[in-house]
N, C-alpha and C positions, 0 to 999 in steps of 0.2 A: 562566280564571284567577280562583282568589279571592282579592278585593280586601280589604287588612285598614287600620286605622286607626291610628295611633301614637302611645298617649295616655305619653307622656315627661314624668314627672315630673321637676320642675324648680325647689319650690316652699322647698325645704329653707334654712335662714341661714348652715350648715355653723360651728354654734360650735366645734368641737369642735377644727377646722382653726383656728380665732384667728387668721385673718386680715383682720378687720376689712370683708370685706364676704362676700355669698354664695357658699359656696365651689364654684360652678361659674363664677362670673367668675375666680377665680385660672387665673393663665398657667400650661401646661403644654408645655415648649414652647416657647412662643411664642401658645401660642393657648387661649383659654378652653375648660377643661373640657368646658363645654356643647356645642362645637362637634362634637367627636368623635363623638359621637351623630346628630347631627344630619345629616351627612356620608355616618355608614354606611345611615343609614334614606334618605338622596335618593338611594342607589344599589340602592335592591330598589323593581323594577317595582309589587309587585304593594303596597306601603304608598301608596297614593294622598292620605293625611291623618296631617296629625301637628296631635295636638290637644298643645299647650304650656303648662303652668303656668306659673307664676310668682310670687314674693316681693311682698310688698305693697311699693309702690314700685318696683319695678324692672321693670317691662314695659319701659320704653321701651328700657331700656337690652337684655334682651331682642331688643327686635324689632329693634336693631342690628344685633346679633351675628348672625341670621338674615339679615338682608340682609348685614351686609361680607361672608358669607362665599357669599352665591349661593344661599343654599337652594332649588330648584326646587316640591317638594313643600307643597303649598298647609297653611299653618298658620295652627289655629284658638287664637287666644288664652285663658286661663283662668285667673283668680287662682287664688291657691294654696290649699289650704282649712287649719284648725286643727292636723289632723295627716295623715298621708301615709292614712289612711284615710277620712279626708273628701275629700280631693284627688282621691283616684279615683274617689270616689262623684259630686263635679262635674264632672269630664269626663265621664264618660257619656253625659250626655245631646246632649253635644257630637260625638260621635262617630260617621260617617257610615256609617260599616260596619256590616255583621254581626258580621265577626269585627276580637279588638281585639287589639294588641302589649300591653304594661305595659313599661315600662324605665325607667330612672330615669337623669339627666345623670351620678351620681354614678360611672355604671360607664362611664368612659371608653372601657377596652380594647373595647369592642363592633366587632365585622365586619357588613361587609354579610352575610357567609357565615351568621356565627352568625347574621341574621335569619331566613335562607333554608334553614336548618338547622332550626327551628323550627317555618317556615310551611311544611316539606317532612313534617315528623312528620301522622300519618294523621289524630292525633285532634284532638278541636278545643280539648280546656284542657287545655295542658301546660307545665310550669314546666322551665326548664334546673334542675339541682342538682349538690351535688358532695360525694362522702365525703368523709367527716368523717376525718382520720388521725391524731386522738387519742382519747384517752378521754374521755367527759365522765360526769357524774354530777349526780344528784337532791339538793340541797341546801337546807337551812332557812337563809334569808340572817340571818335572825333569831337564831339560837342558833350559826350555825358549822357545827351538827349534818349531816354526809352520811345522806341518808335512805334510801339503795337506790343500784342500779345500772341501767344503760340497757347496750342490744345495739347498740353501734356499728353494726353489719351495717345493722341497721335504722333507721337517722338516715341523712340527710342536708342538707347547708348550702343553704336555697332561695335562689337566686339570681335574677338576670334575665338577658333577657326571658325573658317569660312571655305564651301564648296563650290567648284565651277568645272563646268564643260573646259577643257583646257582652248578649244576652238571661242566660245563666249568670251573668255581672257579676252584673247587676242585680237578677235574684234573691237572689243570696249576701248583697249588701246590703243587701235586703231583712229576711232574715234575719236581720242583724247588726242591725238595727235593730229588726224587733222581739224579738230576745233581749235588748239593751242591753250589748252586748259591742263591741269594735273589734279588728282585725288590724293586723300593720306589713308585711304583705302578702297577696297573693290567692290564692296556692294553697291554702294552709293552709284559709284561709275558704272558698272554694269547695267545699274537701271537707269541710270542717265542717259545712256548709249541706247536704250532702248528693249532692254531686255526684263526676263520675268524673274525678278529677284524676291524670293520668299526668308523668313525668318524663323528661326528656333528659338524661345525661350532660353536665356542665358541663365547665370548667376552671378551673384555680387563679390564673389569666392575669384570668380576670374579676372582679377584686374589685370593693370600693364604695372610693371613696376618699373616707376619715375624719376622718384622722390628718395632722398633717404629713409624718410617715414614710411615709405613705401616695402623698402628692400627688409622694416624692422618686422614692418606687418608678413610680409609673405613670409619671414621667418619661423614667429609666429605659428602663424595655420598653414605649413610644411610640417609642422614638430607636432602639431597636434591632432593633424586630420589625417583618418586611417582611406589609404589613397591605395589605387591598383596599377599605380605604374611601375 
C-alpha cells in the first residue's frame, strides 16, 4: 500500500465570507468547516499524516477542533505562509511521505471515496477537474476590450484534491522560485515546470466555499447528501 501525506490547507482569513473570523471556523451544520476534511482523510488507510496549516493566531484553536472531534491520523502543525503558494512551499518539508494529497479546508464536500478515487488513479500527479459549462473569453480588464476566444473543450476548472510525487512538488517550487513567478495552485505549476500532469473528472458537488451564498449551499448538500466520511 502507498502511504501518502495530507498537506490540508487551512491557512486562509476567508474575508470575502465577512464573518469576522477564518472562514473554516464558521458553523456548517453545526460543525466547523474544517472538520469535514479532516473526517474524510481519518477514514482512508493509506493517508497516515495530515500536515495542517493555520492563520496566525489561531493554532490553538485549531488543535481544538482536531481533538473535540477525535481525529485519529497523527497531525503535523504548520503556520500558514503569505499566500496559498508559500503555504505549500512550507509544508513540504513537513511531509513524511513520498507521495502528498494537496486539499484545502475550504472544500468541505470532500469523501473519503473522492480520496481513494484519486490515490486509485495510476499516475502519481493528478488533479481532480471539472468542465467548464460556459463560455469564457480572453479579455483586457484595462480597456473592456475582448481579445480572442478560448475552446471550452479545452479548459477546465482545477479543483481539489490533487496528487503529487512529494519530490515533483518540490521541484515545481523550485522552479517557481527561480522564474520569480507564483501559482494559486499546483497543477498548473507542476506542468508548467515541466512535468506530466494528468486529470480526474471532478464534480460540481465539490466547490470551494467563498461566498456567503456559498457557506448557505454547502449547508444545504452536507444535510442532504448521504456522504462516507
Amino acid at each position: 500500500m502507498v502511504l501518502y501525506s495530507l498537506a490540508l490547507l487551512n491557512g486562509g482569513i476567508g474575508t470575502r465570507v465577512a464573518a469576522g473570523r477564518p472562514k473554516q471556523f464558521i458553523h456548517v451544520n453545526g460543525i466547523p468547516i474544517l472538520v469535514y476534511s479532516l473526517i474524510a482523510a481519518d477514514a482512508v488507510a493509506e493517508i497516515t499524516q495530515i500536515v495542517l496549516n493555520f492563520p496566525d493566531g489561531w493554532r490553538d484553536d485549531v488543535e481544538k477542533i482536531a481533538t473535540d472531534y477525535a481525529i485519529k491520523t497523527p497531525i503535523t502543525y504548520v503556520a500558514a505562509g503569505k499566500s496559498r503558494h508559500d503555504s505549500v512551499a512550507a509544508m513540504l518539508p513537513h511531509c513524511r511521505n513520498e507521495h502528498v494529497i494537496l486539499h484545502e479546508s475550504a472544500r468541505p464536500l470532500i469523501t473519503a471515496d473522492d480520496f481513494r478515487a484519486l490515490i486509485a488513479h495510476p499516475h502519481d500527479d493528478v488533479s481532480f477537474m471539472l468542465e467548464i459549462p460556459f463560455t469564457v473569453a480572453p479579455v483586457d480588464p484595462e480597456t473592456h476590450q475582448v481579445t480572442g476566444s478560448l475552446e471550452r473543450s479545452r479548459l477546465r476548472n482545477v479543483q481539489l484534491p490533487q496528487k503529487f510525487r512529494a519530490s515533483t512538488l518540490a521541484k515545481a517550487h523550485e522552479y517557481a522560485d527561480r522564474e520569480g513567478v507564483t501559482f494559486t495552485e499546483d497543477a498548473t505549476l507542476c506542468a508548467v515546470a515541466g512535468f506530466d500532469v494528468r486529470f480526474l473528472d471532478g464534480a460540481d458537488r465539490n466547490f470551494k466555499v467563498t461566498t456567503p451564498t456559498d457557506v448557505r449551499l454547502a449547508g444545504y448538500l452536507l444535510s442532504t447528501e448521504v456522504s462516507d466520511v
